[in-house]
N, C-alpha and C positions, 0 to 999 in steps of 0.2 A: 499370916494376916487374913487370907483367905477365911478360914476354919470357922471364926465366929461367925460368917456370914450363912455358912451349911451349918450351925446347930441349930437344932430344931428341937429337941428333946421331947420327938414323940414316937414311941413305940411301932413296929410293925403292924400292932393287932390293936392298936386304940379308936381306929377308925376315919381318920385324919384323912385326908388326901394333900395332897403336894399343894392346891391354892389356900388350903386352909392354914397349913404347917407356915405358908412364906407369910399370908398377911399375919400372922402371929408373932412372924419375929423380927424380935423389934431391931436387930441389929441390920438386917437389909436397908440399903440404901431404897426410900421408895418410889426412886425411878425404879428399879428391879421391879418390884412389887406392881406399880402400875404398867408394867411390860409385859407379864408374866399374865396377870388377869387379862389383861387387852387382849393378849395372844389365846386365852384359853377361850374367852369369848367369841372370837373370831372364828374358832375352831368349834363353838358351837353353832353359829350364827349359818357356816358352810357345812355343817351337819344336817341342820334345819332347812337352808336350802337346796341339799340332795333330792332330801324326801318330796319337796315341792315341785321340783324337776321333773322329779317321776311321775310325777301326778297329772303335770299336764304336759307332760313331754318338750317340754320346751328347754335347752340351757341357759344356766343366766347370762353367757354373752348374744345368745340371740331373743331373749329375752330385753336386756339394753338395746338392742336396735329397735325392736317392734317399739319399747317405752319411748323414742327417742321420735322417731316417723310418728307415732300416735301426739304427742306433746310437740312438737313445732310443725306449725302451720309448712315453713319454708320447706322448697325442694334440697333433697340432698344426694350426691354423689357421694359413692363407696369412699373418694377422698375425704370427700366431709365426713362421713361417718367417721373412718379411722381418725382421723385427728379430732371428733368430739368424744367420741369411747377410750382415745390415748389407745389404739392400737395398731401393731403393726398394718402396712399396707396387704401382707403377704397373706395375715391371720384375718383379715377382712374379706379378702376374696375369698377365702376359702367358706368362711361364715356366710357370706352372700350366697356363694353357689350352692352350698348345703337347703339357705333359707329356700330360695327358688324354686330345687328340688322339693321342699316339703310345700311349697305354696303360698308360703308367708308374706313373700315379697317378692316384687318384680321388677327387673332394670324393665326401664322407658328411654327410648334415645330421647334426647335433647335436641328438639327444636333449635336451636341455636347455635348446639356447636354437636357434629355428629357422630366426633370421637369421646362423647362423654354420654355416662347413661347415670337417671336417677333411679334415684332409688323407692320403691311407693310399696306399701301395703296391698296387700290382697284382702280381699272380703274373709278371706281365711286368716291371715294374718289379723285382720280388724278383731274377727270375732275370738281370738284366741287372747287377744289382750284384755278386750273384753269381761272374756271369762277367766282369766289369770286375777283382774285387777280386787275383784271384793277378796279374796283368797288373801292375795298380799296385804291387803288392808286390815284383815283381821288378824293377821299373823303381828302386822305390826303394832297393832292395838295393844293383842296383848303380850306380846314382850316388854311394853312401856307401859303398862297395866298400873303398878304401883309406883311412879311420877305423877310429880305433879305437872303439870305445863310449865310452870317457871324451871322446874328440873331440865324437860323437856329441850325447853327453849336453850339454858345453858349448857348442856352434853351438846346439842346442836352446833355453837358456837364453838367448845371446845374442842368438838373435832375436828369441826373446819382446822383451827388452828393446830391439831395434831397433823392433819393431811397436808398441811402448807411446811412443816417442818419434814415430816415424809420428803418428800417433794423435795424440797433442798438436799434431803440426804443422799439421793437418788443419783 
């Protein structure tokens, strides 16, 4: 049963690669076919942001916290963090204490309760998001380059409801 699913009737040397061979045949189920693209893109998209990494030294988990402290006004404890990033508590300290070391970010005790510390930007932190932010913006320009906004707007839509099926799966 399997077998008609793996024909692909294209040679070694035609030039084909594996995402062109699957959207080709027509006998795959195309969930397959939409899993297989997603994933390849995925694996381009954390190809793309290696290079960007390196560029301004930054990871894209400690990258989500400076984006995170930059975009809400409100104070946030390492808890809040982890549970707005969806990560571990264990993998959040350890990303803080790294942050600190580089500058990025500072615990502040809390006024109010003195076993708890926020979490705040540094002027270093500020100016690295700063200069991260046109970078990313242009990257994302032109990856959506040839959309149209209404494209735009529904892949937007769409994913959301891919990540809420994720998310169940999980």
């Amino acid at each position: 049963m399997l077998k008609k699913f793996f024909k692909c009737n294209c040679g070694k040397n035609d030039g084909e690669n594996l995402i062109q061979s699957i959207l080709k045949n027509k006998e795959l189920p195309i969930e397959i076919k939409l899993f297989k693209l997603l994933k390849r893109d995925v694996d381009l998209l954390m190809e793309l942001k290696n290079k960007k990494e390196n560029k301004f030294g930054v990871t894209e988990p400690q990258m989500n916290v400076l984006w995170v402290l930059k975009m809400d006004d409100e104070k946030f404890t390492q808890a809040d963090l982890s549970k707005k990033l969806n990560s571990s508590k264990a993998n959040m300290s350890t990303l803080i204490d790294r942050m600190e070391k580089q500058d990025l970010i500072e615990r502040v005790p809390d006024p109010n309760n003195k076993k708890v510390n926020n979490i705040i930007l540094t002027k270093i932190g500020e100016k690295k998001i700063e200069e991260m932010f046109p970078s990313a913006l242009k990257t994302a320009k032109n990856i959506f380059r040839n959309f149209t906004k209404e494209e735009k707007e529904t892949l937007l839509l769409l994913l959301d409801k891919l990540r809420g099926n994720l998310n169940e799966n999980l």
